[in-house]
C-alpha positions as CSV (number, residue, x, y, z in Angstrom):
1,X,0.0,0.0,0.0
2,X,1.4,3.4,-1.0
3,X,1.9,6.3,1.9
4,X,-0.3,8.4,-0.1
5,X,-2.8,5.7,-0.2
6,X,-2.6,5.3,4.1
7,X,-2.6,9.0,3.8
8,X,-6.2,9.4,2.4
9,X,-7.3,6.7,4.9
10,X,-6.2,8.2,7.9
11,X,-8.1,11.5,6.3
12,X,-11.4,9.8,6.2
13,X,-12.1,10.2,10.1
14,X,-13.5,8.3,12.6
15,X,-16.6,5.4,11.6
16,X,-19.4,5.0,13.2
17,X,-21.2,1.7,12.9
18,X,-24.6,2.7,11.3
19,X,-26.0,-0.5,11.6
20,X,-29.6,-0.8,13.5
21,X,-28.9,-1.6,16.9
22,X,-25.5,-0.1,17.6
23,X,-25.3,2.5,20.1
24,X,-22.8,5.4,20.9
25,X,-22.9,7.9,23.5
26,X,-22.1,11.8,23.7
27,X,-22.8,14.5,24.7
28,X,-26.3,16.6,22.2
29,X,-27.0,20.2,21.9
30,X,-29.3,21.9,19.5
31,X,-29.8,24.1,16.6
32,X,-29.5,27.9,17.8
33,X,-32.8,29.8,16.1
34,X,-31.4,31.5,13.7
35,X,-30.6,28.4,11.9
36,X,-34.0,27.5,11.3
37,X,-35.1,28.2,7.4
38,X,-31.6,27.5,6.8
39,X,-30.2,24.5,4.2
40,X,-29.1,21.2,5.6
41,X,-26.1,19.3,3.9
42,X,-29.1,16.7,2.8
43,X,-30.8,19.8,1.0
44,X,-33.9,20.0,3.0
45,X,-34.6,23.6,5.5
46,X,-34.1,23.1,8.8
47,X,-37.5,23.4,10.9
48,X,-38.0,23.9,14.2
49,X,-40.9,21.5,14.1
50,X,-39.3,18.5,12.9
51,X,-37.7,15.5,14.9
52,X,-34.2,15.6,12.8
53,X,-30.8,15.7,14.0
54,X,-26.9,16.2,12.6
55,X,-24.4,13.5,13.3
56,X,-21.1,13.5,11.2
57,X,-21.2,10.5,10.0
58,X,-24.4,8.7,9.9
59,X,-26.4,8.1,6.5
60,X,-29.1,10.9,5.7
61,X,-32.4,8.9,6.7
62,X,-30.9,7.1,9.6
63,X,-33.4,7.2,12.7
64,X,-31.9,7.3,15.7
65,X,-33.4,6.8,19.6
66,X,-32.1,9.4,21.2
67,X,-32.1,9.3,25.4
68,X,-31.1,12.1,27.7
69,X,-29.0,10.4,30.0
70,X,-29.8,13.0,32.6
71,X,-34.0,12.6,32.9
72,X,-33.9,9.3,31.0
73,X,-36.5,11.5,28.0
74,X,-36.1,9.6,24.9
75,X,-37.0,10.9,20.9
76,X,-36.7,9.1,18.2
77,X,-34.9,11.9,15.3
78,X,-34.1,11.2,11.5
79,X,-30.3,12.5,10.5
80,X,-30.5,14.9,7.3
81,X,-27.2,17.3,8.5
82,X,-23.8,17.0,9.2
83,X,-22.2,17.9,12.3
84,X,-22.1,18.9,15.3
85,X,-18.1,20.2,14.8
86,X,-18.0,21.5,18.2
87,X,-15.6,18.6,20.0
88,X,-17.0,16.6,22.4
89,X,-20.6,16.3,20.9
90,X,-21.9,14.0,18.6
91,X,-25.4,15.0,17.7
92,X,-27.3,18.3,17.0
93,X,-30.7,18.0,17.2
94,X,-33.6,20.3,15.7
95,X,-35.5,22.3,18.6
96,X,-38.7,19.9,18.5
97,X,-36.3,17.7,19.5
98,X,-34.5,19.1,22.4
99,X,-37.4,20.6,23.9
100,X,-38.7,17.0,24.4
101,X,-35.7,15.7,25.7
102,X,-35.9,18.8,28.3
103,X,-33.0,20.3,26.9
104,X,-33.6,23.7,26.1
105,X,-32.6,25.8,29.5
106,X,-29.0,23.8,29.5
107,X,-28.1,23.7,25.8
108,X,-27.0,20.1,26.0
109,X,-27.1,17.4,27.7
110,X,-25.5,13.9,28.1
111,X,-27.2,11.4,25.5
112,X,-27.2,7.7,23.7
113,X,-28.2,7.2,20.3
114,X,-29.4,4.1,19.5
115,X,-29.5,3.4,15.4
116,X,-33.1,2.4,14.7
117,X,-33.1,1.8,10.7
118,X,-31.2,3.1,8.0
């Protein structure tokens, strides 16, 4: 294998196994409002009144269980973004989202993901 070849693959960042049933955990925070209206990477507008989420990595369409590891609130998101590229976290969620996770007043909030279907 060439260095420039190992090169590329140590570019391609860390994988996340996407298949139903695999979890991760992380900490979440949420889409600030004046993102909302705004373009995803999958080319859909981000609402405020949808249950979708950013995760780096994941497939557009994925649905994920998301659970606040604090209150033990659960939601069940589809991913159609990319990020969060803050380090440390590992999902953005829409507001709908983290207003029923009870997530709002802190920002974020310690969470599992649990891949439902891709």
């Amino acid at each position: 294998m060439s260095a420039c070849w190992l090169l590329l693959a140590g570019c391609a960042g860390p994988s996340v196994d996407s298949t139903p049933g695999s979890i991760q955990r992380g900490e979440a925070s949420y889409y600030a409002s004046r993102y909302v209206g705004q373009q995803t990477a999958s080319g859909e507008r981000l609402s405020a009144q949808q249950l979708t989420a950013a995760h780096r990595s994941l497939p557009f369409g994925t649905r994920v269980r998301v659970t606040n590891l604090d209150n033990d609130r659960h939601v069940i998101v589809r991913i159609n973004d990319r990020g969060p590229f803050t380090r440390g976290r590992i999902i953005d969620l829409s507001p709908l989202a983290a207003r029923r996770l009870g997530m709002l007043r802190s920002g974020t909030a310690p969470v599992r993901l649990e891949v439902l279907s891709r």
